[in-house]
C-alpha positions in Angstrom: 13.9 32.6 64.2 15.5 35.3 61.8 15.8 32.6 59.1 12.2 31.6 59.3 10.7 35.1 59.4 13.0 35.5 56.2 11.4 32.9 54.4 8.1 33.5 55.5 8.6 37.1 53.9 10.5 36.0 51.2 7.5 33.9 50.3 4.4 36.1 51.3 6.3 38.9 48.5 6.5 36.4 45.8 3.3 35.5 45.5 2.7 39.5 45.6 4.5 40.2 42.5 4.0 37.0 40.7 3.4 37.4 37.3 1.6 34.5 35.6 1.8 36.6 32.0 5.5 36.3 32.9 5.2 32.4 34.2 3.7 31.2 30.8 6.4 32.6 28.7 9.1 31.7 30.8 8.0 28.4 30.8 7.3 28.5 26.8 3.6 26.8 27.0 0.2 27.2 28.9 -2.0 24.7 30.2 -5.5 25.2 28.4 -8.8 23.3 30.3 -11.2 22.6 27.4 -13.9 20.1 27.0 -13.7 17.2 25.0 -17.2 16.3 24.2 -19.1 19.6 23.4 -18.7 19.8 20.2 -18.0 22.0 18.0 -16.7 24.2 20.7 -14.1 21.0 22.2 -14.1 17.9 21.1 -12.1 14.4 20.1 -12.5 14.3 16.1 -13.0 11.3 13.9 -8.6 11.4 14.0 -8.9 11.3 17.5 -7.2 14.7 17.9 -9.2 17.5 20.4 -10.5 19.8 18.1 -12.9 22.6 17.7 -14.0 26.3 18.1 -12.5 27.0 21.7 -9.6 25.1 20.2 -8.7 27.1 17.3 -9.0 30.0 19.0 -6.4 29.3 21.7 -4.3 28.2 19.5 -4.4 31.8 18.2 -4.1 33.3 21.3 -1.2 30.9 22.4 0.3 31.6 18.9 0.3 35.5 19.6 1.6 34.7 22.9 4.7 33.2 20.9 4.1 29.7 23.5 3.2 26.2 23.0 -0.3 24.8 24.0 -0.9 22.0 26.0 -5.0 20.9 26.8 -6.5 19.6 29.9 -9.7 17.8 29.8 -12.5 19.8 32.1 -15.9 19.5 32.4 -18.5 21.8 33.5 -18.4 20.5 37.3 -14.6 20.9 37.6 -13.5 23.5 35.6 -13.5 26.0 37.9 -11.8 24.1 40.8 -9.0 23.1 38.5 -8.6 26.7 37.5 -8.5 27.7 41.1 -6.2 25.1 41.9 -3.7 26.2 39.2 -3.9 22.7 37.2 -5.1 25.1 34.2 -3.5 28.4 32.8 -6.9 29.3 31.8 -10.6 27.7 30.8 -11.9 27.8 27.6 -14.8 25.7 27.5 -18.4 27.5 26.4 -18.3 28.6 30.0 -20.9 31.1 30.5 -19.8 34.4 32.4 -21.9 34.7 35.6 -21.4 37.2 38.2 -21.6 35.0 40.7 -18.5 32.7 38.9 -16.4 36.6 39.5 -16.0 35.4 43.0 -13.7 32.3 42.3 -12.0 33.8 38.9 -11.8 36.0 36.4 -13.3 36.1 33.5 -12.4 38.0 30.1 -14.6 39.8 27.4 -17.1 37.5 26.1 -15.4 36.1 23.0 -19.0 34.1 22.1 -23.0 35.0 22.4 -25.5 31.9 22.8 -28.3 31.3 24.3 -30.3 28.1 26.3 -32.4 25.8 24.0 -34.0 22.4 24.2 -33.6 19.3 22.3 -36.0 17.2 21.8 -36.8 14.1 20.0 -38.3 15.0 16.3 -41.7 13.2 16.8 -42.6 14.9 20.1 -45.0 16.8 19.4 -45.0 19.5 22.2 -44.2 23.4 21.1 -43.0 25.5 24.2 -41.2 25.0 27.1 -44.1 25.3 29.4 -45.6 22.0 28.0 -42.8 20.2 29.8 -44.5 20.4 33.1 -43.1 17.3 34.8 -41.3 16.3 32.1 -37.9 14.8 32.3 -35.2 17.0 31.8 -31.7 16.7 31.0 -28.9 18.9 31.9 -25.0 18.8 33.1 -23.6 18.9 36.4 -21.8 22.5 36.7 -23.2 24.3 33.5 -26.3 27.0 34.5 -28.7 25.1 31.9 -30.2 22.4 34.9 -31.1 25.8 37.1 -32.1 27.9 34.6 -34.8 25.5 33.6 -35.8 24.8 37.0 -36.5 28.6 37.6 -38.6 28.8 34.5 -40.4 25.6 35.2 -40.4 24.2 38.8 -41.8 21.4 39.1 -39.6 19.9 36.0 -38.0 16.6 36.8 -34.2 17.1 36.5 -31.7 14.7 35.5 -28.1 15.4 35.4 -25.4 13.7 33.5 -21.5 14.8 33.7 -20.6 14.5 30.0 -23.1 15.3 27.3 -23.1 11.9 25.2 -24.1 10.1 28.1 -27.4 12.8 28.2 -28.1 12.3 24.5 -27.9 8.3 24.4 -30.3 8.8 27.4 -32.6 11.3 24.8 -32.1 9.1 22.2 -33.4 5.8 24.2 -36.6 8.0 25.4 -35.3 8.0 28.9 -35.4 11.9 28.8 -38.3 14.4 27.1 -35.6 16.7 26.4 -32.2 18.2 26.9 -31.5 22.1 28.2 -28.5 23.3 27.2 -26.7 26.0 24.7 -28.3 26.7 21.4 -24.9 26.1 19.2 -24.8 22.3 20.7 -28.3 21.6 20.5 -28.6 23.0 16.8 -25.6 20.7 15.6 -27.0 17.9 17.4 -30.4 18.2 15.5 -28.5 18.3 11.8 -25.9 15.5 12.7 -29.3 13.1 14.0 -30.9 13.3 10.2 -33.9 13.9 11.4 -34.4 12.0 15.3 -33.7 15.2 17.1 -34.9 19.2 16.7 -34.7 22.1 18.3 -37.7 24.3 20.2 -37.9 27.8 19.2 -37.6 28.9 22.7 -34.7 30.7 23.5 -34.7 30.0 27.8 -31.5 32.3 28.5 -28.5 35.0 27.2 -25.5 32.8 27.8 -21.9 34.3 26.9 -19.0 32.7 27.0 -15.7 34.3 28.8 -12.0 32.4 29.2 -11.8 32.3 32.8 -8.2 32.9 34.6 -6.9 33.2 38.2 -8.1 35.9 40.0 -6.2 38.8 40.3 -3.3 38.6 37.1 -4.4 41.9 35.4 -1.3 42.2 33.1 -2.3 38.3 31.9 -6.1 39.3 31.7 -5.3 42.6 29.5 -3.0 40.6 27.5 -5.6 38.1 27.0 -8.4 40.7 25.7 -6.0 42.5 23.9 -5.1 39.3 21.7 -9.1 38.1 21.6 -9.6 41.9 19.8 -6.7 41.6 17.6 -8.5 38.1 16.1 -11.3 40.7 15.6 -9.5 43.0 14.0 -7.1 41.2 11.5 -10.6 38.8 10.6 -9.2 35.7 12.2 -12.2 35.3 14.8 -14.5 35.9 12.1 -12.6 32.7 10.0 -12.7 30.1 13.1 -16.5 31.0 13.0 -17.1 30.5 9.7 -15.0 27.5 9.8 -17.4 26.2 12.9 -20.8 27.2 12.1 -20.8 27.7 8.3 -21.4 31.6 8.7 -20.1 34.7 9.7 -20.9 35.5 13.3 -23.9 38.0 14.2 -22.2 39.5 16.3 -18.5 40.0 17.9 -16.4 40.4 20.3 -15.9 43.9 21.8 -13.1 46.2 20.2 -12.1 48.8 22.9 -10.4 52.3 21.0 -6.5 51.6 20.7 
């Protein structure tokens, strides 16, 4: 009985103290979840290597955590669950920081700033989001875009697709009026369609992106901030943006006062 109580002690104070800052770099790599079909923020490239915005910047932060990178395919259904279920080191995948995510992780300071558009085919010839009454919508299982459109405009018939191509080869056939989803992806999709898609002015929602982690790893979490400020800082943030969307960002990470 002494044995057992032992153990049962041993193991109840090391998952206390664990340290998952300490975990990564003792095991000399981390486990990244990013998506491979939202690009340019994660996707497979004409190489077929993952590549990308989210990419490039964990590299950096991998790199500055002197660690190897390995990625993990998510999606915006399981990428919180895979997080939670420590098959992921962390999530970087244009996941929007929500309050009501805070009570399955942690998220860190917004490293980008986008917003919910629509994407339409080019002839259609409606001009606001309110002329999609009982229109056909599509959105992705998991991401806040399918309920954020359903609050603004109720009686919209939603459609929900787990990957984005499969959403845009249902645009692109007419099977959908439209697609809701972040501004970035939308705008590329309308420049890489030569002219078969566009984008509505209307801007639907404020969506910024965090890196989710496990709850509770505050010494991983401030390291994690620390390094996204220091890509601030010595311009390398400011590159991987340019590199991604052919300008210098708007506006940038938080800097706290060293």
């Amino acid at each position: 009985m002494k044995r057992v109580i032992f153990f049962i002690m041993f193991v109840f104070t090391s998952s206390i103290f664990a340290d998952k800052l300490q975990d990564i770099k003792s095991q000399g790599f981390l486990i990244a979840g990013v998506k491979y079909d939202f690009k340019p923020f994660g996707f497979i490239n004409e190489d077929g290597r993952i590549d990308g915005f989210d990419i490039d910047l964990i590299k950096y932060i991998s790199s500055k955590l002197d660690v190897d990178v390995r990625f993990k395919q998510v999606t915006s259904t399981n990428r919180i669950k895979l997080l939670k279920n420590n098959k992921v080191d962390l999530v970087i995948a244009s996941m929007t920081h929500k309050l009501s995510r805070e009570k399955d992780i942690d998220f860190s300071i917004s490293y980008f700033f986008d917003g919910q558009a629509m994407l339409v085919l080019n002839k259609d010839t409606r001009k606001h989001y309110s002329n999609y009454e009982g229109a056909r919508i599509g959105a992705i299982k998991g991401a806040t875009s399918g309920g954020n459109f359903k609050k603004l405009l109720p009686a919209a018939k939603m459609v929900y697709y787990n990957e984005y191509p499969q959403a845009l080869r249902a645009l692109n056939a007419g099977y959908l009026d439209a697609i809701t989803t972040d501004l970035a992806w939308c705008s590329l999709q309308a420049i890489e369609s030569r002219g078969k898609f566009k984008v509505l002015d209307d801007i639907l929602s404020y969506e910024p992106y965090g890196i989710g982690v496990i709850e509770n790893e505050s010494n991983y979490l401030d390291e994690i901030n620390k390094i996204l400020q220091d890509s601030v800082l010595d311009g390398t943030y400011a590159n991987i943006y340019e590199k991604w969307f052919g300008k210098l960002p708007a506006k940038l990470p938080e800097v706290w006062p060293r």
